[in-house]
DOMI-697788 format. One record per residue (C-alpha): residue number from 1; residue in three letters; chain; y negated, z, x. Coordinates in nm, 3 decimals. Layout:
N
num_residu_chaine_py_pz_px
NUM_ala_A_Y_Z_X $
...
//
This chain:
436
num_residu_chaine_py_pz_px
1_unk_A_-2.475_-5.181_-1.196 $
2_unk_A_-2.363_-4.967_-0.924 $
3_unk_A_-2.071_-4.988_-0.705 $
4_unk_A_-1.840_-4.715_-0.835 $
5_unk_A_-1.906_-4.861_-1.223 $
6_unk_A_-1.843_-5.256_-1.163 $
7_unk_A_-1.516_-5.144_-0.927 $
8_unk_A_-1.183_-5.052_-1.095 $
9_unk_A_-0.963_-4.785_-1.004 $
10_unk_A_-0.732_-4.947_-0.860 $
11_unk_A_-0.937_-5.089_-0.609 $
12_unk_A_-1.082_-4.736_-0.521 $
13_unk_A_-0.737_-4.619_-0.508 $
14_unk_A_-0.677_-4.881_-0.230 $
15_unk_A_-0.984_-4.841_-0.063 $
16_unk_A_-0.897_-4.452_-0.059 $
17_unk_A_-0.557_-4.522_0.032 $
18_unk_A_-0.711_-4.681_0.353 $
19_unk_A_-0.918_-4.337_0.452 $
20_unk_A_-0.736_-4.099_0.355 $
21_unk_A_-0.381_-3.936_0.399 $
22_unk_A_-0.354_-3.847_0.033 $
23_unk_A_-0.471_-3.955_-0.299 $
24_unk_A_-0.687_-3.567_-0.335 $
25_unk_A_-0.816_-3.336_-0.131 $
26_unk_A_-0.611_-3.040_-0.225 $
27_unk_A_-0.289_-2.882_-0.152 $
28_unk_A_-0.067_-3.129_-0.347 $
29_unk_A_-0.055_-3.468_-0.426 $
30_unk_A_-0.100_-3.387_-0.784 $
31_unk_A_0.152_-3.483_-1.094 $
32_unk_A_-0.010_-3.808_-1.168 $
33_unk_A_0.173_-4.084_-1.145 $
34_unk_A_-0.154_-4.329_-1.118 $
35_unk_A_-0.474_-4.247_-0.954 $
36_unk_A_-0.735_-4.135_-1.107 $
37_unk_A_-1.093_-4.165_-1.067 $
38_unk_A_-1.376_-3.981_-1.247 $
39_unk_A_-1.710_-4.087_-1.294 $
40_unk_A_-1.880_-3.819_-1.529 $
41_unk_A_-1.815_-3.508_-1.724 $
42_unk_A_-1.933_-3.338_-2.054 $
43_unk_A_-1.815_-3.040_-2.201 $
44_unk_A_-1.503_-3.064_-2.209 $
45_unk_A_-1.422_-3.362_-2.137 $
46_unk_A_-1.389_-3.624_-1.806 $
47_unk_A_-1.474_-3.980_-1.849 $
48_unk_A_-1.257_-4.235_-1.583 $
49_unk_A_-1.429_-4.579_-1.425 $
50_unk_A_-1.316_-4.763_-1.752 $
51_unk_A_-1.461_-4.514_-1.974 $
52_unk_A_-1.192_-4.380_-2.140 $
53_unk_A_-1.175_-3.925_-2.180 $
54_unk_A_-0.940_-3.711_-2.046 $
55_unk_A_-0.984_-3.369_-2.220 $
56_unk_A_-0.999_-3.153_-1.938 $
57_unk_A_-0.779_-2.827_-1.934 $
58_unk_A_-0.804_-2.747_-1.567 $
59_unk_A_-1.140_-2.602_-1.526 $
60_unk_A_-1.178_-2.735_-1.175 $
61_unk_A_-0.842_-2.529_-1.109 $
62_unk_A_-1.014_-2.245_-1.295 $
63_unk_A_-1.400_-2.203_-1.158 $
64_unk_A_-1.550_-2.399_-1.418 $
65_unk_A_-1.544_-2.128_-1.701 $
66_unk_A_-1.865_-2.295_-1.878 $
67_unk_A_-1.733_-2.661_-1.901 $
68_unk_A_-1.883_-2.917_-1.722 $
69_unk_A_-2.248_-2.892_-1.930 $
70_unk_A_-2.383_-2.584_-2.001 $
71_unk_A_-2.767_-2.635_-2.001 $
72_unk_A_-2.832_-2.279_-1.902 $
73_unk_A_-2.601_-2.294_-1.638 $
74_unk_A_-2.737_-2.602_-1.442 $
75_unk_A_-3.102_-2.503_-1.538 $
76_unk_A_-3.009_-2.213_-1.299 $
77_unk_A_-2.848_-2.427_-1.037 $
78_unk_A_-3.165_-2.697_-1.021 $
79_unk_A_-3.437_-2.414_-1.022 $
80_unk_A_-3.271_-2.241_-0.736 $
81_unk_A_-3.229_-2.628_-0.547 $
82_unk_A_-3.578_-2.618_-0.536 $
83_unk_A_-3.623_-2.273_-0.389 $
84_unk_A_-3.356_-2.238_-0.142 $
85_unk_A_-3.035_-2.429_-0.106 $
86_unk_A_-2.958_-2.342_0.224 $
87_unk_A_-2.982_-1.988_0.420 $
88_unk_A_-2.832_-1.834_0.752 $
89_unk_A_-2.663_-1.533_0.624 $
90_unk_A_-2.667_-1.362_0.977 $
91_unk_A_-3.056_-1.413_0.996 $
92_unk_A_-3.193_-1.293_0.641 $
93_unk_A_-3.089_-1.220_0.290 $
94_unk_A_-3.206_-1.331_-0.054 $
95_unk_A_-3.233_-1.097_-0.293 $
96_unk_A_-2.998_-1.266_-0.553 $
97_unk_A_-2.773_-1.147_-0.316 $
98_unk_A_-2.809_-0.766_-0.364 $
99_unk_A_-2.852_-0.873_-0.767 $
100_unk_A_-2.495_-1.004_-0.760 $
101_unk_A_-2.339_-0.703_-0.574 $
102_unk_A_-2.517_-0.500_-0.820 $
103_unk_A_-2.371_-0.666_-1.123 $
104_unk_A_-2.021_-0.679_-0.974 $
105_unk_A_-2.042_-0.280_-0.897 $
106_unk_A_-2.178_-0.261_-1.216 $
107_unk_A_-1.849_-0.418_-1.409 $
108_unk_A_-1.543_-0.392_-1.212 $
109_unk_A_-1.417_-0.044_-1.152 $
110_unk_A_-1.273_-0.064_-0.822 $
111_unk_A_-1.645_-0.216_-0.667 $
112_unk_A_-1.847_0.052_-0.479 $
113_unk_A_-1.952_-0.182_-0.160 $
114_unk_A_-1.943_-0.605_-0.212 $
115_unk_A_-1.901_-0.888_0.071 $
116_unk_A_-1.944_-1.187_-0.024 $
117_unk_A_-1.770_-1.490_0.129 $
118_unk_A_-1.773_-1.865_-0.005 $
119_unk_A_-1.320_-1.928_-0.083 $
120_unk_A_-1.070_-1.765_-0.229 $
121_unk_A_-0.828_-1.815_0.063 $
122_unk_A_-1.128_-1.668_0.285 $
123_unk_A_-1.215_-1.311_0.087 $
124_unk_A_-0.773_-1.272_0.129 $
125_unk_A_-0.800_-1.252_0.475 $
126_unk_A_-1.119_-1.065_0.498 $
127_unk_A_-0.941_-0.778_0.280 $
128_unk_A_-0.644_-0.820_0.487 $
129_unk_A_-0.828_-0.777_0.817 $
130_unk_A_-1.005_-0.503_0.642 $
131_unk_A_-0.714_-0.330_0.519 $
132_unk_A_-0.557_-0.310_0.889 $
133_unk_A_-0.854_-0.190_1.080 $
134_unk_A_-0.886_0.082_0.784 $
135_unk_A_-0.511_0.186_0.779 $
136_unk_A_-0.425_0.146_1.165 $
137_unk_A_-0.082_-0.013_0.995 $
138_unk_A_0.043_-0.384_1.052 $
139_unk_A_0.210_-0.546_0.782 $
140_unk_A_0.115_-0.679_0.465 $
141_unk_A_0.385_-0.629_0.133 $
142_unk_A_0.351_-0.925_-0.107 $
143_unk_A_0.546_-1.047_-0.341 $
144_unk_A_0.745_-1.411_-0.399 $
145_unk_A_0.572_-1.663_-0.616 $
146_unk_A_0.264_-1.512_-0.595 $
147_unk_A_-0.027_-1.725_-0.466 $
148_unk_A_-0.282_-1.596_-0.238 $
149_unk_A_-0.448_-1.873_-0.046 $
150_unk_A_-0.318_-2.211_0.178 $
151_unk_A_-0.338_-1.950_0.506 $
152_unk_A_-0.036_-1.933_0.723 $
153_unk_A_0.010_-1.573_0.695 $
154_unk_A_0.017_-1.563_0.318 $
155_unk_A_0.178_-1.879_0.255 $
156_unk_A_0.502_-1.938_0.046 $
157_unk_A_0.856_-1.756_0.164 $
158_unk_A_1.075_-1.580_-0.066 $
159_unk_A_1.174_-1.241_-0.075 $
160_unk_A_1.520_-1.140_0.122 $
161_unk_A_1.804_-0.994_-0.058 $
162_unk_A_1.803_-0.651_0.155 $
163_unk_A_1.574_-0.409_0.269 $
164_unk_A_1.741_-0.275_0.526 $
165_unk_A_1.580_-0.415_0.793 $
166_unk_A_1.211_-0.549_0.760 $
167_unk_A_1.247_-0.716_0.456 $
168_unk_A_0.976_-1.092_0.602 $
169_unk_A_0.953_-1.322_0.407 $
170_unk_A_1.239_-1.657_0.440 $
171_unk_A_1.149_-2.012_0.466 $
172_unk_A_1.145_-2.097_0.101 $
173_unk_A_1.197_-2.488_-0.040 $
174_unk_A_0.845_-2.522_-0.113 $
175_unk_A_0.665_-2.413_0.208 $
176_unk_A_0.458_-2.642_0.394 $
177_unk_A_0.539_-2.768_0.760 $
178_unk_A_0.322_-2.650_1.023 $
179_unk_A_0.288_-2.304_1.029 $
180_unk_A_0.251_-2.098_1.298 $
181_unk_A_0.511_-1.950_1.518 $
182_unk_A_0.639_-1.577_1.394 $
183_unk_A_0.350_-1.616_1.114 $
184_unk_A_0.589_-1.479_0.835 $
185_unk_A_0.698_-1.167_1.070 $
186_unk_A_0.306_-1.083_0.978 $
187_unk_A_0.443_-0.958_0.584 $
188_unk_A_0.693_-0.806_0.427 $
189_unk_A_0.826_-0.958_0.060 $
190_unk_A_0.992_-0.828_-0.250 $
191_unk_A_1.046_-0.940_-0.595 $
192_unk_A_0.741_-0.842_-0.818 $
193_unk_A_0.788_-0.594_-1.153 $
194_unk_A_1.028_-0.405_-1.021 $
195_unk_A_0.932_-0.046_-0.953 $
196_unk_A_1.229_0.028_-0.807 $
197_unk_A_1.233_-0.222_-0.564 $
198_unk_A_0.853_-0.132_-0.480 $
199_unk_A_0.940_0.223_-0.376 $
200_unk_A_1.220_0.174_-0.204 $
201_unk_A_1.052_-0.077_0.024 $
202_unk_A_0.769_0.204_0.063 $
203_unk_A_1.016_0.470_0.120 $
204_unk_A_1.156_0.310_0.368 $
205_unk_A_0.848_0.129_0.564 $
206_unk_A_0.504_0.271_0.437 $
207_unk_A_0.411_0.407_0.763 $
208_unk_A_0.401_0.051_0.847 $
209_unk_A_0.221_-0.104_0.568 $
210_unk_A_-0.168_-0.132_0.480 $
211_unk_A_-0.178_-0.329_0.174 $
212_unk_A_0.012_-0.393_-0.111 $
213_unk_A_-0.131_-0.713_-0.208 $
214_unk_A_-0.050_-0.865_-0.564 $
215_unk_A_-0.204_-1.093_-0.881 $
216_unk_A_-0.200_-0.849_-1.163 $
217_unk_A_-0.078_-1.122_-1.336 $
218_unk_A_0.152_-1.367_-1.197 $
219_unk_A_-0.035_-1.678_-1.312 $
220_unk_A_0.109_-1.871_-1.023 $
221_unk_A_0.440_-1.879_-1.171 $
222_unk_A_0.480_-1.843_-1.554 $
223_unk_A_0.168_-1.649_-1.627 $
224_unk_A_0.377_-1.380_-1.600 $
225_unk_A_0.264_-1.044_-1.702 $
226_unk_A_0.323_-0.698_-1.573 $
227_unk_A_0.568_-0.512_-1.777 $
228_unk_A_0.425_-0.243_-1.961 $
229_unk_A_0.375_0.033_-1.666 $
230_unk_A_0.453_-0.137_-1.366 $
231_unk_A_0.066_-0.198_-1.235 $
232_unk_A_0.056_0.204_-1.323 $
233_unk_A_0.338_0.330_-1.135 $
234_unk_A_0.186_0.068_-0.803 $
235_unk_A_-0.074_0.258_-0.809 $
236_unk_A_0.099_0.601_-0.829 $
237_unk_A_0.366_0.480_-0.564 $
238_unk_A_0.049_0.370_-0.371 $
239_unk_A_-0.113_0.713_-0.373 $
240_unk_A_0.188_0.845_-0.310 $
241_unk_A_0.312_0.632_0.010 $
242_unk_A_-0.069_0.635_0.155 $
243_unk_A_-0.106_0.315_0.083 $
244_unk_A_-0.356_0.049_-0.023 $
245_unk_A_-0.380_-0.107_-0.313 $
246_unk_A_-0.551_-0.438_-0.330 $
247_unk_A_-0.557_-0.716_-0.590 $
248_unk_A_-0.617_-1.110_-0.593 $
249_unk_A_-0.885_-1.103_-0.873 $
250_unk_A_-0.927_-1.474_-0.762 $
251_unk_A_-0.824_-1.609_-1.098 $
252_unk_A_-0.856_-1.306_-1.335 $
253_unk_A_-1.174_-1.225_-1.254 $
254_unk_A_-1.494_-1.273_-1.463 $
255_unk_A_-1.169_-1.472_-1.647 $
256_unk_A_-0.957_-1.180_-1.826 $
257_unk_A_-1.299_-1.004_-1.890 $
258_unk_A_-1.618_-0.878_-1.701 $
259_unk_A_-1.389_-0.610_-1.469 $
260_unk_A_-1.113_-0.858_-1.427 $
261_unk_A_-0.743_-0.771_-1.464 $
262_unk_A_-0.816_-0.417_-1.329 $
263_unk_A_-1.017_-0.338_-1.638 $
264_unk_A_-0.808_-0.497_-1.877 $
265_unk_A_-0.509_-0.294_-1.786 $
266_unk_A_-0.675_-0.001_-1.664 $
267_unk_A_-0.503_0.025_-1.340 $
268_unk_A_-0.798_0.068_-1.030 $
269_unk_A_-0.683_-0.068_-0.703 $
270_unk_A_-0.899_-0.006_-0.410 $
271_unk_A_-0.997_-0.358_-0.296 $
272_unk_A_-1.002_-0.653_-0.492 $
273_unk_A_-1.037_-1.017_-0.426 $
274_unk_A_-1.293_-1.268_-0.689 $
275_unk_A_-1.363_-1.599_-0.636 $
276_unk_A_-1.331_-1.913_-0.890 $
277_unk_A_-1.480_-1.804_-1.224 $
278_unk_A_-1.740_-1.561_-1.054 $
279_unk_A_-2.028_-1.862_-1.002 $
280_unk_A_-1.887_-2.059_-1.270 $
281_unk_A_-1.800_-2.366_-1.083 $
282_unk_A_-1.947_-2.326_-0.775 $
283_unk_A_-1.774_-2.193_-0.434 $
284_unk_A_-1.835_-1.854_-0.392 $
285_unk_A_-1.598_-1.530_-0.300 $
286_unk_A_-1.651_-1.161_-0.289 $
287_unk_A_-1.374_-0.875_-0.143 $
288_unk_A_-1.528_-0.544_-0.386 $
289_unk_A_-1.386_-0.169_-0.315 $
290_unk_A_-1.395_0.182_-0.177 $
291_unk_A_-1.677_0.223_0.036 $
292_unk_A_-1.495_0.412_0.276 $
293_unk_A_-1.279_0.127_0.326 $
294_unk_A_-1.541_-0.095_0.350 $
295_unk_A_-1.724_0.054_0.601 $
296_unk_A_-1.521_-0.115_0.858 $
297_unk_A_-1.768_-0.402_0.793 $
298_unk_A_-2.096_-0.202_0.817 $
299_unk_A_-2.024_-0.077_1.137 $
300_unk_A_-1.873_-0.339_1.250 $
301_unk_A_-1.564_-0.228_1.389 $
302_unk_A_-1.465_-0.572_1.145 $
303_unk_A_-1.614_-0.902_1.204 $
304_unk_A_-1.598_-1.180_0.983 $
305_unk_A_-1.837_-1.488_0.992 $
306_unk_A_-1.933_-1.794_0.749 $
307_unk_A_-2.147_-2.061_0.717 $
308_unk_A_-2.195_-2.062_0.380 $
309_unk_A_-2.092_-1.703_0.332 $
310_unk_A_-2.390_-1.579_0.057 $
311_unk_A_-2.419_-2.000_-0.016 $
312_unk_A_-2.774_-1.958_-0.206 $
313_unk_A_-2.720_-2.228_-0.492 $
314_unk_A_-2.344_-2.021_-0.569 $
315_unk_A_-2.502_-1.687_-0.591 $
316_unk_A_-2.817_-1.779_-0.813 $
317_unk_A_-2.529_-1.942_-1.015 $
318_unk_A_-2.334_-1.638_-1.010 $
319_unk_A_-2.623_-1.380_-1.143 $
320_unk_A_-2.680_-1.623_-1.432 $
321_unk_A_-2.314_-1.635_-1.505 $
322_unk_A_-2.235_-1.302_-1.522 $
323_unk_A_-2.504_-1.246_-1.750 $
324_unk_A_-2.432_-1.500_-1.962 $
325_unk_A_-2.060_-1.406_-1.997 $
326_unk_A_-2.222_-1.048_-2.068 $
327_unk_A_-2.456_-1.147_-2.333 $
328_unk_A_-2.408_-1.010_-2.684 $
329_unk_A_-2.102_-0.758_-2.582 $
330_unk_A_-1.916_-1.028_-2.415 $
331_unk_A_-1.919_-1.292_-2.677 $
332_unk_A_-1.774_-1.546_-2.470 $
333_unk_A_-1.487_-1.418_-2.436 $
334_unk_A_-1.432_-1.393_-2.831 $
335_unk_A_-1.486_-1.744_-2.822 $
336_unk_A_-1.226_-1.821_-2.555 $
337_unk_A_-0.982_-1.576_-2.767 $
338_unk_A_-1.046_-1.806_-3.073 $
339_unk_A_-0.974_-2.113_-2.886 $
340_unk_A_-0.693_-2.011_-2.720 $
341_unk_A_-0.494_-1.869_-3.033 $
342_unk_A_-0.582_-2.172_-3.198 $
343_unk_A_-0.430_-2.393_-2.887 $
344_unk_A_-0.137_-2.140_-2.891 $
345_unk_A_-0.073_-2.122_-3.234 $
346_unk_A_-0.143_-2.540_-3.309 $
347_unk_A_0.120_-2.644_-3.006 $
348_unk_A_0.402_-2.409_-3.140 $
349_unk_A_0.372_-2.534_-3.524 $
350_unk_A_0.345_-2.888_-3.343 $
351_unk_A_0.654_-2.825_-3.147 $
352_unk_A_0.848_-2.670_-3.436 $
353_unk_A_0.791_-2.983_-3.630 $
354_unk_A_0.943_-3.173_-3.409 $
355_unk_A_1.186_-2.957_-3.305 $
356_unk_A_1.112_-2.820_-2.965 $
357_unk_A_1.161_-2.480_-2.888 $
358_unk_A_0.783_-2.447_-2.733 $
359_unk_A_0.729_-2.119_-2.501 $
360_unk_A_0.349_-2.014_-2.426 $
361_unk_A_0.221_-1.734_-2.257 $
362_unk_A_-0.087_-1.628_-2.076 $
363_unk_A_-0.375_-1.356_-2.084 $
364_unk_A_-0.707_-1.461_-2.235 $
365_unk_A_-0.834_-1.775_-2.074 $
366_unk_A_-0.483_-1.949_-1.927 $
367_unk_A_-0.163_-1.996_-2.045 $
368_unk_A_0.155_-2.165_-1.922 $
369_unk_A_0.387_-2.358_-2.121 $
370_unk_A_0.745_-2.441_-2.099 $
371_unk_A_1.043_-2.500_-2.329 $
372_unk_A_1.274_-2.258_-2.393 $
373_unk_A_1.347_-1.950_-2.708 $
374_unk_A_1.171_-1.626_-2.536 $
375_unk_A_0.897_-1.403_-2.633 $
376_unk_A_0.783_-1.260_-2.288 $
377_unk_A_0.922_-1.352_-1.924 $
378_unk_A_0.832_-1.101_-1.706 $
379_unk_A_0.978_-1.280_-1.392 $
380_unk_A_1.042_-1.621_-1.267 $
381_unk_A_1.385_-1.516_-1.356 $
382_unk_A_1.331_-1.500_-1.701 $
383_unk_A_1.229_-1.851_-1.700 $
384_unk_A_1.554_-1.959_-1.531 $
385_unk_A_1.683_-2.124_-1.827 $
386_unk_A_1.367_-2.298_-1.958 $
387_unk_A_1.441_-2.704_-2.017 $
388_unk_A_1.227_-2.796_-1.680 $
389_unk_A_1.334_-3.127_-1.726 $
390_unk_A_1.179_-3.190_-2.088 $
391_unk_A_0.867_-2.978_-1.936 $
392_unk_A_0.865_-3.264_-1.679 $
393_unk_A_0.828_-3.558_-1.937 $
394_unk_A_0.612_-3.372_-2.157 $
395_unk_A_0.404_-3.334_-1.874 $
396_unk_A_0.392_-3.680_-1.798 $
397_unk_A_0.331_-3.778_-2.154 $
398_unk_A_0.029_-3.557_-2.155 $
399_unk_A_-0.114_-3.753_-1.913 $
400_unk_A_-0.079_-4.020_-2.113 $
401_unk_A_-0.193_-3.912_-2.376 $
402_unk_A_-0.539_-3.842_-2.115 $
403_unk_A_-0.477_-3.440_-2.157 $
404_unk_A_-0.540_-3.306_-1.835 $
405_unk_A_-0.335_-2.950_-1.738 $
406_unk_A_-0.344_-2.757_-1.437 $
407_unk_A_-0.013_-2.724_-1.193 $
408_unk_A_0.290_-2.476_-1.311 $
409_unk_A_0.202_-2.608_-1.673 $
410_unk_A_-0.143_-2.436_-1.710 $
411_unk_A_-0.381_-2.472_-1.981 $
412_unk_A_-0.729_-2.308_-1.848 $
413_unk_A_-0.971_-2.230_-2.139 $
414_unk_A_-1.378_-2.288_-2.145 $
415_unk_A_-1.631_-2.241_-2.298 $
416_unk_A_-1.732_-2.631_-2.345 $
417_unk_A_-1.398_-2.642_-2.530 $
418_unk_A_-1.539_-2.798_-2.876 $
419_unk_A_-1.364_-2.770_-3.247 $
420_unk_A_-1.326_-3.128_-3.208 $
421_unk_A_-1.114_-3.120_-2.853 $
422_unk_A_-0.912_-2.866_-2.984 $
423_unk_A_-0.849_-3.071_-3.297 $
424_unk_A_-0.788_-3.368_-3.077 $
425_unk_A_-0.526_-3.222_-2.843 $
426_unk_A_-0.317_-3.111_-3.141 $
427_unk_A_-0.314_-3.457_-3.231 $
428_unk_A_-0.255_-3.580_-2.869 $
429_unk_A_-0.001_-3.317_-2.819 $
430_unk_A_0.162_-3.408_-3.166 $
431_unk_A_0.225_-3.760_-3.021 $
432_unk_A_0.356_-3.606_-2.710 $
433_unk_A_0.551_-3.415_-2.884 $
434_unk_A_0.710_-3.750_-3.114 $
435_unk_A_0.815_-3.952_-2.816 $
436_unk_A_0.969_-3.668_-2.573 $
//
């Protein structure tokens, strides 16, 4: 018997409570009351150190599109183990590399030139950097609630009330301690779906401003949508002001469909930002756009480095990926639609019986829930009057109930997602549901 299996959790938990400053590795301590462990995954599905399942509706806080045992999928991943695992990126290339590039100019419209990187947070600040050299202009304009990385310069604040003078971003409740001096003087904030606010701030400052950076859909908060024309008139405010346009693709890409976000709503910025879904569980980034803009990097007026930019394992994973979530015109993602209107549709009827008010929203493959009588909310705002405190227990009695959901109430949809586990959480849920 090894260690891991004849040990309980709560003796890891102390033994990790001795080594390290929290109980995870990520940004927050997490919702969960009690630590918990995982020792192996299938499908769906976790398994803990006392064997009982968790079905899992994080997705590895979204990269793990497949599930956690696609055959094909780790077939790829072994094969290219024994090949090469491990390549300096400023020495050679591998020509899986130019194959992924390829396939990404190939599907999402605003791709003429790929980098890749190996985070998220990483392929942000490479467009970023990218977008200044191109533009000769300082600032950034983001938008509150929107989440583009754990970097100082694009972390937290919320937007000011007035424009009148540089409109940086405020310390807001939620930042972190520890950033740098003058970091948030680096960006300019405003509230997001509001065209009117977005053109008076360019009015007023675009000779100042190389990027608008925003999610197309504000699935940090809400899984907010755009409202019908607003990614359309960025763009045309964008042309307009000289600006660029770029989108964080991190979660909607490869996610939302094969050209991300961009595709789906038909609105082409001119860079855009993958990561997560793209290798299908692996790390692995890419910043896609204009070729003029990108040519910063190939003559190398920008620098950027990485040890694991181009991480071999990541990008064999990511040619198979993308060609599986091609295969048979997309057919993936008619399964995920499935899944997810059965989830959608099974947790309202499960709410109504028991009368809760239950709000869901999200584009194909994620969708937030809360508690309150609305169709759409378009803004945090909107969600202002949601029952956060019933969303709090429920959330806690999901847990219980070993139903695993991403933070800001996020249920992430895969492909291991079974009949069965979506038959389960309904009855889960429906218990949830009884005792809240």
């Amino acid at each position: 018997m090894s260690e891991k299996s004849s040990s309980t959790t709560s003796q890891w938990a102390a033994r990790a409570e001795a080594v390290m400053p929290g109980k995870n590795s990520n940004v927050r301590r997490g919702a969960q009351g009690a630590p918990l462990f995982f020792d192996r995954a299938e499908g769906a599905r976790y398994w803990d150190l006392e064997g009982k399942d968790y079905i899992d509706y994080v997705a590895g806080m979204g990269p793990a599109i497949w599930g956690h045992s696609n055959k094909e999928y780790l077939d790829t991943v072994k094969s290219q183990l024994e090949k090469v695992f491990s390549l300096g990126s400023t020495v050679a290339q591998q020509v899986l590399e130019v194959e992924l590039a390829e396939k990404i100019v190939q599907h999402v419209p605003c791709a003429e030139w790929v980098r890749l990187g190996i985070s998220g947070s990483e392929a942000v600040q490479l467009a970023l950097r990218v977008a200044r050299a191109y533009s000769s202009r300082p600032y950034v304009l983001r938008f509150e609630n929107h989440y583009h990385g754990w970097i100082d310069n694009v972390h937290g604040g919320r937007a000011p009330a007035s424009i009148e003078t540089f409109p940086h971003p405020l310390q807001s409740e939620t930042d972190t301690g520890g950033l740098a001096p003058g970091v948030r003087d680096q960006s300019l904030m405003i509230r997001w779906n509001d065209t009117d606010a977005l053109e008076a701030v360019l009015d007023r400052y675009a000779d100042q401003i190389a990027v608008v950076l925003m999610e197309a859909v504000m699935l940090n908060y809400g899984c907010c949508p755009p409202r019908p024309g607003y990614l359309e008139a960025a763009r045309k405010l964008c042309d307009k002001y000289d600006v660029l346009l770029c989108f964080d693709e991190v979660f909607t890409g490869f996610r939302l469909g094969l050209g991300g976000a961009q595709a789906e709503f038909g609105v082409t910025p001119d860079l855009a930002v993958f990561a997560k879904a793209m290798a299908g569980g692996l790390p692995l980034s890419a910043v896609a756009g204009n070729a003029e803009i990108l040519e910063v990097l190939r003559s190398d007026e920008v620098l950027v480095g990485g040890t694991f930019n181009s991480f071999p394992l990541a990008v064999a994973a990511a040619v198979t990926n993308i060609e599986m979530l091609a295969r048979n015109d997309g057919a993936f993602y008619r399964r995920i639609d499935d899944r997810q209107r059965q989830l959608i549709d099974g947790i309202r009827e499960v709410g109504r019986q028991h009368g809760h008010a239950v709000f869901l929203q999200g584009p194909r493959g994620v969708f937030h829930l809360n508690f309150l009588d609305k169709e759409t909310a378009y803004t945090p705002a909107d969600l202002a009057c949601a029952d956060w405190a019933k969303l709090v227990r429920f959330n806690e009695l999901l847990l219980r109930e070993r139903i695993l959901i991403g933070g800001g109430s996020r249920f992430v949809i895969t492909d291991g997602l079974t009949q069965e586990d979506i038959d389960e959480t309904l009855r889960r849920i429906d218990k949830a549901m009884r005792d809240l």
